[in-house]
N, C-alpha and C positions, 0 to 999 in steps of 0.2 A: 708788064711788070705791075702797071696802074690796079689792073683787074686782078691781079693775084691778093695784092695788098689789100683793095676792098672787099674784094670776097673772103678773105680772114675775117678780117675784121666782123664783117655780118656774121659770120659762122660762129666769130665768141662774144656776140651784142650783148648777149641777158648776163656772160659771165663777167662782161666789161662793168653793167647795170648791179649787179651782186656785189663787184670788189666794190666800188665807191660804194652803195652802200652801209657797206660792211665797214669800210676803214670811215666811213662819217661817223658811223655808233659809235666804234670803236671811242674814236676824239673826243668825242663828244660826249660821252661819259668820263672818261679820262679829266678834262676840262671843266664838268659842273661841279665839280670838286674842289677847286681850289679855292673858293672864299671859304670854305671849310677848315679847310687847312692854314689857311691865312689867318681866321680871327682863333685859331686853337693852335699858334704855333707854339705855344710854351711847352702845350702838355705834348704836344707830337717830338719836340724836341727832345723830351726824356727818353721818350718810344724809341726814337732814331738812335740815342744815344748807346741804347743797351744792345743794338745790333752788332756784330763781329766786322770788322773790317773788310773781310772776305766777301760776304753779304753783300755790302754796299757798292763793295764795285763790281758787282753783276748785275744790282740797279743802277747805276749813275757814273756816268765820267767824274762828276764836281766836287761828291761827297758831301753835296749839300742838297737837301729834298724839299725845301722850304722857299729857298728864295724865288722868286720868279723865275731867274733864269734854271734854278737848277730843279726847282719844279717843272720845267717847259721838259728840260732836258732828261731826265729820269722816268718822265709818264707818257712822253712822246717820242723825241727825235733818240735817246739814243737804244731804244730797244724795240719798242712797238712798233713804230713806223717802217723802219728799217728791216724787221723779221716780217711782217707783213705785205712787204712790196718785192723782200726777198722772196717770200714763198710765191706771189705770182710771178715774178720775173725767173722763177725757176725750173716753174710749174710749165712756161709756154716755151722759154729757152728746149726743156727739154721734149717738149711735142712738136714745135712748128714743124720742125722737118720729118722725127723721127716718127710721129703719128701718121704720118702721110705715107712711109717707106711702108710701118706697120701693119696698114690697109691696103695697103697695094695703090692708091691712089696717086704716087708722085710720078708715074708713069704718064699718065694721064696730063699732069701737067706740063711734061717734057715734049711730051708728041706736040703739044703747041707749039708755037716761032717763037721760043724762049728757052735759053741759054739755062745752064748749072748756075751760072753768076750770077745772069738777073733773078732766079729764082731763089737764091741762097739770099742776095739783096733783098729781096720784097721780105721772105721770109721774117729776118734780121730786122728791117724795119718796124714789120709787122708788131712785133715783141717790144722793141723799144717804144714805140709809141703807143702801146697798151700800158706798158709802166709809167713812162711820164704819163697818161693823161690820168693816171688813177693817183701818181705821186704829188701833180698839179691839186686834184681833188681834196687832198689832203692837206699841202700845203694854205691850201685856201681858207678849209674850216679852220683849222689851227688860229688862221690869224683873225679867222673872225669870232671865234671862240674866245681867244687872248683878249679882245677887246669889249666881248660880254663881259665876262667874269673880270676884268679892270684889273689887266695880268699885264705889267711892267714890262716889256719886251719891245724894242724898235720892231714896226712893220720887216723892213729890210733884211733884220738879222733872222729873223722867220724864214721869212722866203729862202733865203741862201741855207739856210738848216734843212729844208724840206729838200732843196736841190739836190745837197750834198747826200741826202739820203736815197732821192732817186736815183745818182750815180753810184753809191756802193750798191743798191739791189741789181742798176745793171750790170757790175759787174759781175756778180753772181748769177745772174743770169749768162752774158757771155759763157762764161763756162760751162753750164748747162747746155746751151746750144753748141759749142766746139766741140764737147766728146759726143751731145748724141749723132753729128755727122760723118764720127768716126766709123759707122756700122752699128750690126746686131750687138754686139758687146759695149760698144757706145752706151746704146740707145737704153740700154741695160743698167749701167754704172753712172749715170749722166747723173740722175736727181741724190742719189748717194754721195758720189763725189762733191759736188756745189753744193751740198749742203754741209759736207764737212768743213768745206772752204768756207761760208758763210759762217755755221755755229760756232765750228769746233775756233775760227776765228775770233768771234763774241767771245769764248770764253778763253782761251789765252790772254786775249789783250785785257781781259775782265780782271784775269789773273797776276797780271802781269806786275804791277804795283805792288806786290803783298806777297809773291813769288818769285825772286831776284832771275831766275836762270831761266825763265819764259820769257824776258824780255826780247833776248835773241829769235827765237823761232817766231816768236808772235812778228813780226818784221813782215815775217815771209803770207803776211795774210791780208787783204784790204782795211782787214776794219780796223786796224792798227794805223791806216792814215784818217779814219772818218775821229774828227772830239767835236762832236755837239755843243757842246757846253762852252768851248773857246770860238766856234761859229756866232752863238747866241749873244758872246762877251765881246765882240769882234775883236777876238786876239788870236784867230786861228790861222795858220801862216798856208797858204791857199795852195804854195808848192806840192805839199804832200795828198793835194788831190793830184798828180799826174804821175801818182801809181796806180791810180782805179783807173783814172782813163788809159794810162800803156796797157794796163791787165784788158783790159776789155779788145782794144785795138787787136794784140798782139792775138785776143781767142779769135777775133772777126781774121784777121790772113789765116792762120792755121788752121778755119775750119774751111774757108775757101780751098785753101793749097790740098786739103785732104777731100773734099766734095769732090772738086772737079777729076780727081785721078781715079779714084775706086767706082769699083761695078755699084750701080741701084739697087738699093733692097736686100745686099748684105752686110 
């Protein structure tokens, strides 16, 4: 299982070396900005003002772009970060296994003294641990960025923001990897579907404020329990992270319970 895991991992180095970074620039342009916006908050204030309410909440949980915290929260934690570590944790969700069926190679793996489980395991970890270390990465510049540009934000509330944001991408990921172990048809519908779940997400709950009757369905999606902005304010009631982790849990048995029954490679 040890060797399956590292040898992933070697086999996606340079894309591990890419995503960081990628999401470093990312921040980090995001971030050289805000004394800008700090010492020009009057006139950015009129800007913001004449935006539609609609607009805004597909930028920002806060509806405030200015303050630290809802500057942290609008430029980072609630859309960039989150769509960025979705798109990897979706991107590998839906290859770990199903690239290997694709190639003909999981065969190869099986003829080893290792079980559908422990390979589904390695697999599974493989992925997770590709997003936190790149979510970590991220979390990290944030908070050292936060403290160049002399950006008002507790250490802590940071961290728990970034967290929170590696658990909504894995669950988006989960998903990606429970249909693509469904089969050819899986392996097929895999990065479509999780990303419906992830966007079409974003934007419900985006919508949802300003749209009375999306409140209900928006429910049914993760990113309706991720608020950045009440993370960063530490008013966010921590309960409504154990819908991301049952969503994740519950894709890890069902794609188990579905691995181990079906024929390889269809």
């Amino acid at each position: 299982m040890k060797g399956v895991i590292f040898w992933t991992l070697w086999q996606r180095r340079w894309s591990i070396v890419w995503w960081a970074a990628g999401l470093t620039a990312f921040i980090f342009i995001n971030m050289v900005f805000y004394p800008s916006f700090r010492d020009q908050s009057a006139e950015f204030e009129k800007t913001f003002a004449q935006i539609p309410d609609t607009a805004k909440a597909l930028l920002s949980d806060t509806g405030d772009f200015l303050s630290p915290v809802g500057y942290l929260s609008s430029q980072i934690f609630y859309l960039m970060m989150p769509m960025l570590l979705g798109i990897l944790a979706i991107s590998a969700g839906a290859s770990l296994i199903g690239r290997e069926e694709k190639e003909g190679t999981i065969e190869l793996l099986l003829a080893r003294p290792l079980s559908r489980t422990k390979l589904l395991a390695a697999k599974a970890t493989t992925g997770a641990a590709i997003v936190i270390a790149i979510g970590i990465v991220g979390t990290m510049v944030t908070t050292v960025m936060a403290k160049a540009v002399d950006l008002a934000v507790p250490f802590g509330a940071v961290m728990l923001a970034g967290l929170a944001a590696t658990a909504l991408a894995l669950s988006f990921g989960a998903v990606a990897f429970m249909i693509s172990v469904l089969g050819s048809l899986g392996r097929a519908a895999s990065i479509g579907v999780s990303t419906v779940v992830a966007l079409g997400g974003y934007i419900l709950v985006s919508l949802a404020g300003t749209v009375s009757w999306l409140a209900w369905p928006a429910k049914a999606f993760p990113f309706y329990y991720y608020h950045p902005g009440e993370i960063l304010e530490g008013t966010y009631h921590w309960s409504n992270m154990l819908f991301i982790l049952v969503l994740a849990v519950v894709c890890g048995v069902v794609s188990w319970l579905a691995f181990r029954r079906r024929d390889i490679g269809v």
